[in-house]
C-alpha positions, 0 to 999 in steps of 0.5 A: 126832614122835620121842620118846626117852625116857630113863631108867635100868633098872628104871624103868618103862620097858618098860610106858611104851614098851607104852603108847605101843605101844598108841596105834595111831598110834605105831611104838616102838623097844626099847633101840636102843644096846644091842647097840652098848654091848654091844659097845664097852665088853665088858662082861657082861650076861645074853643078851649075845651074843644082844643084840649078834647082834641090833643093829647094833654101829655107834652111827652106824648106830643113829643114822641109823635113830633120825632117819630115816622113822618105821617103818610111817608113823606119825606118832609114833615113841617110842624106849626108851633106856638112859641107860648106853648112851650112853657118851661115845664116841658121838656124841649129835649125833643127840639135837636132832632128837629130842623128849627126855623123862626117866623118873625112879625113886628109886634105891631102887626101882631098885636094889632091882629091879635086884639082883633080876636083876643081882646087885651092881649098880654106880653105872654100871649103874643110870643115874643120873649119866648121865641128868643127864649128858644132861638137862643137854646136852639144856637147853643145846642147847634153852635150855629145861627138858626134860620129866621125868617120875616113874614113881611118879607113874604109878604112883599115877595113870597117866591123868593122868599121861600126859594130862599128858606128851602135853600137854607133847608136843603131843599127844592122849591116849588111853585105849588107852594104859592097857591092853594084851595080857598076854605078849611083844611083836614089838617086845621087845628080844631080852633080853625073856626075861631082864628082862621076866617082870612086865611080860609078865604085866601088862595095864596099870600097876600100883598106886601103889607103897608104902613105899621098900625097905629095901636091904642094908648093902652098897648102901647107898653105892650109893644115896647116889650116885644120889640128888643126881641123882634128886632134882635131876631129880625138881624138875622133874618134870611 
């Protein structure tokens, strides 16, 4: 089975694809249309150069490998993806071989995360339009709801949250997928250094988070973009 799970930034993503890691029986994969984003749209994040050096810059590329043999034979495969990476011009034909799964965090928690190594983050940047964006493609091609999962609730009770998402996988639980070593990973993408110091000093996740942030005045229209999209998606929510 190959999983790509679908989320904006900030959201849990790089522990969840740890916790994958940490099965045993699951090859995973860091971002794998980042370089190749990075490249067709000019834009500027941090490592910039390094992330493209380090990806092939050809989406179809990307593709052919995301569908492919499981990497090392195992019998799972999950797949880190940025929604803001899969900008119109690149063929999604490749995302009906996948089993698509959705991560959702309250803008709040995203922007207020974000800002912290981005400044003045943009609508674009933090994911939102385009999660629903492909969530609505990927109903219409199956005729069915995709799976969605809310970070905080993860947060708040990880094992039965994730027993809950490998049921609707169709696949096992395990409790390795609860812990795993502190520090970096040979699997982390490349821009590791630059986003992922709390999740390198981690072992697990963390507690049940608390009350939203507060955001700025000045982010304030942000959060009123996202939020229609977070909430219509966080009604389907396992």
């Amino acid at each position: 089975m190959k999983i790509a799970m679908w989320s904006g930034p900030r959201n849990l993503s790089t522990a969840m694809m740890y916790a994958f890691a940490a099965r045993g029986d699951c090859a995973v994969i860091d971002e794998p249309f980042y370089g190749a984003y990075l490249s067709r749209t000019g834009i500027d994040h941090p490592m910039r150069q390094e992330v493209i050096a380090s990806q092939p810059a050809d989406p179809m590329d990307v593709a052919t490998h995301l569908t492919g043999p499981i990497p090392d034979g195992k019998p799972l495969y999950y797949q880190k993806h940025m929604t803001l990476h899969m900008i119109p011009e690149f063929d999604r034909g490749f995302m009906r071989h996948l089993t698509n799964v959705f991560l959702i965090r309250h803008p709040a928690r995203v922007i207020a995360s974000y800002a912290q190594k981005r400044e003045a983050p943009t609508f674009h940047d933090i994911g939102f339009a385009q999660q629903a964006e492909l969530f609505d493609q990927v109903a219409d091609w199956t005729g069915a709801t995709p799976i969605v999962i809310d970070s905080a609730d993860i947060r708040a009770n990880p094992r039965e949250t994730l027993k809950k998402l490998c049921s609707a996988l169709g696949i096992p639980f395990t409790e390795n997928m609860l812990h795993w070593p502190p520090g970096s990973k040979p699997y982390d993408g490349v821009w590791a250094p630059h986003w992922y110091n709390a999740v390198h000093a981690s072992t697990g996740f963390g507690d049940a988070e608390g009350a939203l942030p507060t955001l700025p005045a000045d982010y304030q229209p942000l959060l009123e973009q996202a939020a229609p999209h977070y909430q219509r998606l966080a009604a389907y929510k396992l």
